[in-house]
C-alpha positions in Angstrom: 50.7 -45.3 33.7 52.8 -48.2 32.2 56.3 -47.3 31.1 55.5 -49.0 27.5 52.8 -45.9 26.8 54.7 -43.4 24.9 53.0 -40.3 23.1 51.0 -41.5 19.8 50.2 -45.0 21.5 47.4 -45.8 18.7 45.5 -47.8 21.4 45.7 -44.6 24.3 44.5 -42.3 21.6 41.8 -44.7 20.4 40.6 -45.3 24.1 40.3 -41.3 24.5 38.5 -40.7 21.6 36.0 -43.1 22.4 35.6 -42.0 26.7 35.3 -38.4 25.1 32.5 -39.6 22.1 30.3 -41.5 25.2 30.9 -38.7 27.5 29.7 -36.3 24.8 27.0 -38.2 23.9 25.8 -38.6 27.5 26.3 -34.4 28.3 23.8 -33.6 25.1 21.6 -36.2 26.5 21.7 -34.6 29.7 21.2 -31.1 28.4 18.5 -32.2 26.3 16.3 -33.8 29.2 16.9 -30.4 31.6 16.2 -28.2 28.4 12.4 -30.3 28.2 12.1 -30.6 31.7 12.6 -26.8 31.6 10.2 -25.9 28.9 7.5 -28.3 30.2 7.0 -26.7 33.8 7.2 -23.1 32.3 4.7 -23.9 29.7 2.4 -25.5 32.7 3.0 -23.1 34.9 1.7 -20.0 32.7 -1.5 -21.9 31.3 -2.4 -21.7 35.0 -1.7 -18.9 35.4 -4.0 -17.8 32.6 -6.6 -20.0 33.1 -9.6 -18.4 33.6 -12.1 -18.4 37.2 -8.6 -19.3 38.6 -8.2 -17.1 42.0 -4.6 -16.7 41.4 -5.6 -15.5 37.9 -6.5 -11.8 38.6 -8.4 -9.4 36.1 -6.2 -7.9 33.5 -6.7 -4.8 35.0 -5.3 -5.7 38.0 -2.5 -7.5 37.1 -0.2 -4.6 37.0 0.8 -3.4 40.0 0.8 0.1 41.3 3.8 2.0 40.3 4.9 2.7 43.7 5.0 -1.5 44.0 7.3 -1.9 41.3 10.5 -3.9 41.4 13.6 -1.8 40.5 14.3 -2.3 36.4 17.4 -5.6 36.9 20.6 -3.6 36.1 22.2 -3.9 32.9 25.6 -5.8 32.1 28.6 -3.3 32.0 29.7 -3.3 28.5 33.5 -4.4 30.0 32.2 -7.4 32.4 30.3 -8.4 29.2 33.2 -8.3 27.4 35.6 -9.7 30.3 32.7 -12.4 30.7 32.2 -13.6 26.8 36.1 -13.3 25.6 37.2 -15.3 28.4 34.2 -17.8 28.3 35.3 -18.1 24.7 39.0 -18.8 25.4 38.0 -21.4 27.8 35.7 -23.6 25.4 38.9 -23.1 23.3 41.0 -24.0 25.6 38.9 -27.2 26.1 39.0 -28.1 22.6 42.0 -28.0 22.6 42.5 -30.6 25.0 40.4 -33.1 23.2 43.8 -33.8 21.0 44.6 -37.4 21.0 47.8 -37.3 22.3 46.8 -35.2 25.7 46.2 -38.1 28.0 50.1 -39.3 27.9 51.9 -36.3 26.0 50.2 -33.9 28.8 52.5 -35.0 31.9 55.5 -35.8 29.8 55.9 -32.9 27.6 54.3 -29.7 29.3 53.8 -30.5 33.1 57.0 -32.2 34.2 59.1 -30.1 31.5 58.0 -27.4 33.5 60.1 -28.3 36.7 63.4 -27.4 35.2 64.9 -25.0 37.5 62.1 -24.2 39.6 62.8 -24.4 43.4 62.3 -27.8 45.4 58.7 -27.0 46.7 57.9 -26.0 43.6 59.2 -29.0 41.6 57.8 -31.5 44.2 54.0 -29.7 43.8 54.7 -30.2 40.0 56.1 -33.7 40.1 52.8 -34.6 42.1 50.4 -33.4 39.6 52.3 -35.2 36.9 52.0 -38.5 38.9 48.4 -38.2 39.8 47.8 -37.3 35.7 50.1 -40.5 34.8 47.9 -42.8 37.1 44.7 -41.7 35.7 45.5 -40.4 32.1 42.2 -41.0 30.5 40.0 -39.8 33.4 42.2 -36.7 34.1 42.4 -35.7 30.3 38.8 -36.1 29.8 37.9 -34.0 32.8 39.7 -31.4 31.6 37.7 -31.2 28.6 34.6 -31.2 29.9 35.5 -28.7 33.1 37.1 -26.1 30.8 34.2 -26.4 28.0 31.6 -26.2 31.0 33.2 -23.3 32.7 33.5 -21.1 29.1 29.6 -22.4 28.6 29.0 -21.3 32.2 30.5 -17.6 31.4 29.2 -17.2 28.0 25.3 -18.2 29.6 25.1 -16.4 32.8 25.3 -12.5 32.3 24.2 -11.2 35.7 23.5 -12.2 39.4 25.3 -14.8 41.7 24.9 -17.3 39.3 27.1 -15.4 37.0 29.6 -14.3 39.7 30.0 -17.4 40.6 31.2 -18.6 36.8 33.8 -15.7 37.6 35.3 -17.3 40.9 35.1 -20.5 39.9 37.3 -20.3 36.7 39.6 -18.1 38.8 39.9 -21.1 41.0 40.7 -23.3 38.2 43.0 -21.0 36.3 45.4 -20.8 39.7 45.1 -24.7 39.6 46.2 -24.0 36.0 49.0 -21.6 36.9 50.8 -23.8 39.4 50.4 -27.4 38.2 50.5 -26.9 34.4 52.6 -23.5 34.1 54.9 -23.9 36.9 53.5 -20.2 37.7 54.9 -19.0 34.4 57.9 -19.9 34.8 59.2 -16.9 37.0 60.5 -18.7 39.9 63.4 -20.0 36.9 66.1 -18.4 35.5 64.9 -19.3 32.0 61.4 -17.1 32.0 60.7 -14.6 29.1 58.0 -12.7 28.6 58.5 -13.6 24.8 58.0 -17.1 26.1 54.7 -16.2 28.0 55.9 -15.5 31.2 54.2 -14.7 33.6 52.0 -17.4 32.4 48.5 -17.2 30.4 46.5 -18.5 33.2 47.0 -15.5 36.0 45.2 -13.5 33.4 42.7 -15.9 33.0 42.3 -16.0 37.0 42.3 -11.9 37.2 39.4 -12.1 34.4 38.0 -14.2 36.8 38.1 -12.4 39.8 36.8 -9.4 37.8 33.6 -11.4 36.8 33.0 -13.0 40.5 33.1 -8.5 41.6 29.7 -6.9 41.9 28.2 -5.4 39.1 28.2 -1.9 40.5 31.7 -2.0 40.5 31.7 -1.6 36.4 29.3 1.7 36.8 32.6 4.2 37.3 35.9 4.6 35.4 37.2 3.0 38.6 37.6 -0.2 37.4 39.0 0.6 33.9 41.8 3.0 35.4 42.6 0.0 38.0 42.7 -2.7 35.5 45.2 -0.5 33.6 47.2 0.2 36.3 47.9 -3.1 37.5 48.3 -4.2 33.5 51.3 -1.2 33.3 53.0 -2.4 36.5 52.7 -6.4 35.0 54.1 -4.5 32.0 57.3 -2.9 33.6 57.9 -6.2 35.6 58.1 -8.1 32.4 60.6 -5.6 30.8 62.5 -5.6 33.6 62.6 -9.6 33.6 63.7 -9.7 30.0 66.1 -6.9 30.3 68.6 -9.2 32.9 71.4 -10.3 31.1 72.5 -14.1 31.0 69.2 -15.6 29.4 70.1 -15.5 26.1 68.0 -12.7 25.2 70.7 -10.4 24.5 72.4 -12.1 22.3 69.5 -13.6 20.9 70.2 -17.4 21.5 67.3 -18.6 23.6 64.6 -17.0 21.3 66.2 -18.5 18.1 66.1 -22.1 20.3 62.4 -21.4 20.6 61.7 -20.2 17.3 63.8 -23.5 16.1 61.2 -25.5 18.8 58.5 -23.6 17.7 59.1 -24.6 13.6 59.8 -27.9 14.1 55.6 -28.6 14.6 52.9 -29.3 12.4 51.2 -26.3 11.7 50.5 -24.1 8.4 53.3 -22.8 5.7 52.9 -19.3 6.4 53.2 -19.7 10.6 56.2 -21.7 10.2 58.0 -19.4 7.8 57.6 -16.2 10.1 58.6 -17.6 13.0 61.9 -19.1 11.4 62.5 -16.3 9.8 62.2 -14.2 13.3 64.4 -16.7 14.5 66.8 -16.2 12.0 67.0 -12.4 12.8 67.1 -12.9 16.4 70.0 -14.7 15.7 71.9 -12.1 13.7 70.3 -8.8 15.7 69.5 -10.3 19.1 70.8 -7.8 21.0 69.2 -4.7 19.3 65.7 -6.8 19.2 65.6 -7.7 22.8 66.0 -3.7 22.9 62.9 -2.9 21.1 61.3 -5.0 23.3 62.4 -4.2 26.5 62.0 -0.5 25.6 58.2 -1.3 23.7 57.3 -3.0 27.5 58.8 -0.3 29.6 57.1 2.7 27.6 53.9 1.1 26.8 53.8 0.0 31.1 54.9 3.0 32.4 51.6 5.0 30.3 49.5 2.4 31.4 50.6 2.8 35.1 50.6 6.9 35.1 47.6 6.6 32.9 49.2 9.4 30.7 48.7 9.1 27.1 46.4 6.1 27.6 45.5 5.0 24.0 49.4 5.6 22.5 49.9 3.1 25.6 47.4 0.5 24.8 48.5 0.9 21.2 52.2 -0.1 21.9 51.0 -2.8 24.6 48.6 -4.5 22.1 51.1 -4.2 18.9 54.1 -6.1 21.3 51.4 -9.0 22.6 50.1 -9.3 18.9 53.7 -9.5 17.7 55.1 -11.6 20.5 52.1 -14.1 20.2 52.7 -14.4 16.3 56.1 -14.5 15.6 57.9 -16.1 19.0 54.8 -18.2 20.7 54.0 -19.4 17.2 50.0 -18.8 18.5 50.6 -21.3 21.2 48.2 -23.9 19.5 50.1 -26.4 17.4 51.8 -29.2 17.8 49.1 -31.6 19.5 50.0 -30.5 23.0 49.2 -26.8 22.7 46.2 -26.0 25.8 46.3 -22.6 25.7 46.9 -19.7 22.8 49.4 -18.7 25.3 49.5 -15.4 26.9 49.1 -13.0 24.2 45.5 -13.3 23.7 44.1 -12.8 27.3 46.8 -10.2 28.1 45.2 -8.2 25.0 41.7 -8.8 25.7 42.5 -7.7 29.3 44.2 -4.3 27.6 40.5 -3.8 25.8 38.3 -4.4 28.8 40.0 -1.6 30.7 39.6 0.6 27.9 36.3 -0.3 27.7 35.6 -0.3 31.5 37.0 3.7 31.5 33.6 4.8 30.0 30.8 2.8 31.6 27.6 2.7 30.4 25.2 4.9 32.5 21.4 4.9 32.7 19.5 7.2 30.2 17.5 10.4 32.4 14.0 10.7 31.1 13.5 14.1 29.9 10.7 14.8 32.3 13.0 14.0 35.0 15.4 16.7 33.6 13.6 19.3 33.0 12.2 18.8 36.8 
């Protein structure tokens, strides 16, 4: 990329708008012809089928097979993977739109990527660096991929409920989620000595990649409480690990400098009256009670993580866990959307959506007994 470009380049944004209009244009087209293509051999292939003297066309009365020759009924969709499957599809066609905003093909690299090599180790900076260099060489065609992969993968989620088709939409957005996690989150940030959970640490897209890797498991996995008490577990232990990392002292957490810095940051973009006025007035009391809010929350993570983990008092556990990401996600990630450059509505949202699928996942649906079967 030219050194001239700079973020709002009128012409950049201009050329972006229009690759993304064509591309648009060109994906409805496509979706259009395989939607008719679709409809045209079903509707030829049942008219022969019911076409009469035909020898494929049995009698009615032999059409249905013996009972003995039945196929299984398909299982049906866990409540939790259906859940797991349609919130996260959601957050990624979010998360898609978002990147349509004009200023992502130059502001991308600049602003969030290379940003996000402060303080991280050599290896980690260098891996970074790279993905900011291949972005700056091909700004319109990386920015525009983006779109179109994370709107396709949410689609992909939010259309395929069962089978390999739809276990595949699981592993494949886990795939792009790590890709996510190390080139555009510098792995949340924990490898610095900056990371917060207030901040999103450890990083939106893990969760994102554990969704994924929950959707690409077998069905059957979802027909016990197994998989809701394991999900919990491994969200407690996440839990303590992030009280424990905004608990050490030297951050600016205790004395509630960095988060008033953010909350400054955060204020500073365009966004609506009433999301600006919370978070500077969070900011504000960070500032004053820094020490005794960075308590609360260090207290809120380690209570709320430990339940989770034990799996004592499960719901007073969730409770706390949900109210500290809802509060967090409001007040100090400012919803993680504004701005222009916002990909993500930070880690908040996934982290509570991942809290509800493993409630959801402790009481699986099971298959109604017939009541002949019962009373035999």
């Amino acid at each position: 990329m030219a050194r001239g470009l700079r973020t709002g380049n009128p012409a950049v944004e201009a050329a972006f708008r229009s690759v993304l209009w064509h591309q648009a244009l060109l994906v409805l087209l496509i979706g259009a012809a395989l939607g008719l293509a679709y409809s045209v051999v079903r509707t030829v292939t049942l008219h022969r089928m019911a076409a009469p003297g035909r020898i494929d066309s049995p009698p009615v009365a032999m059409r249905q097979p013996p009972v003995a020759m039945r196929q299984p009924p398909a299982r049906v969709e866990a409540p939790a993977r259906r859940l797991v499957r349609s919130g996260f599809g959601a957050l990624w066609i979010l998360d898609g739109l978002l990147q349509t905003q004009a200023s992502m093909p130059i502001g991308l690299p600049t602003q969030v990527i290379v940003p996000s090599e402060t303080g991280q180790p050599h290896l980690v900076a260098s891996l970074i660096n790279w993905g900011a260099v291949v972005w700056q060489h091909h700004p319109l065609d990386a920015a525009s991929a983006v779109v179109w992969l994370e709107i396709g993968l949410g689609a992909w989620l939010l259309m395929s409920s069962r089978g390999r088709l739809s276990r595949a939409a699981g592993a494949a957005s886990a795939f792009w989620a790590v890709v996510v996690w190390a080139f555009g989150e510098g792995f949340g940030g924990l490898l610095t000595s900056s990371s917060s959970w207030l901040f999103g640490a450890p990083g939106a897209a893990v969760f994102y990649a554990v969704a994924g890797g929950l959707i690409a498991a077998p069905q059957s996995v979802w027909e016990s409480p197994r998989a809701g008490r394991a999900l919990l577990k491994v969200m407690g232990v996440v839990f303590v690990g992030c009280a424990v990392l905004q608990s050490i002292p030297g951050r600016g957490l205790w004395d509630g400098s960095a988060v008033s810095e953010m909350a400054h940051q955060m204020s500073a973009l365009r966004q609506p009256g009433i999301t600006r006025a919370l978070v500077r007035h969070f900011g504000a009391l960070s500032k004053r009670e820094g020490g005794l809010l960075n308590g609360v929350v260090v207290a809120s993570l380690a209570l709320s993580g430990a339940g989770l983990a034990s799996g004592r008092a499960p719901r007073a556990s969730l409770a706390l866990a949900t109210s500290a990401c809802l509060v967090s996600w409001v007040l100090v990630q400012d919803l993680g959307v504004f701005g222009g450059l916002g990909t993500d509505p930070n880690s908040g949202p996934p982290m509570i959506l991942l809290l509800a699928v493993g409630y959801v996942a402790l009481r699986p649906a099971r298959a109604r007994v017939p009541e002949s079967s019962r009373d035999g």
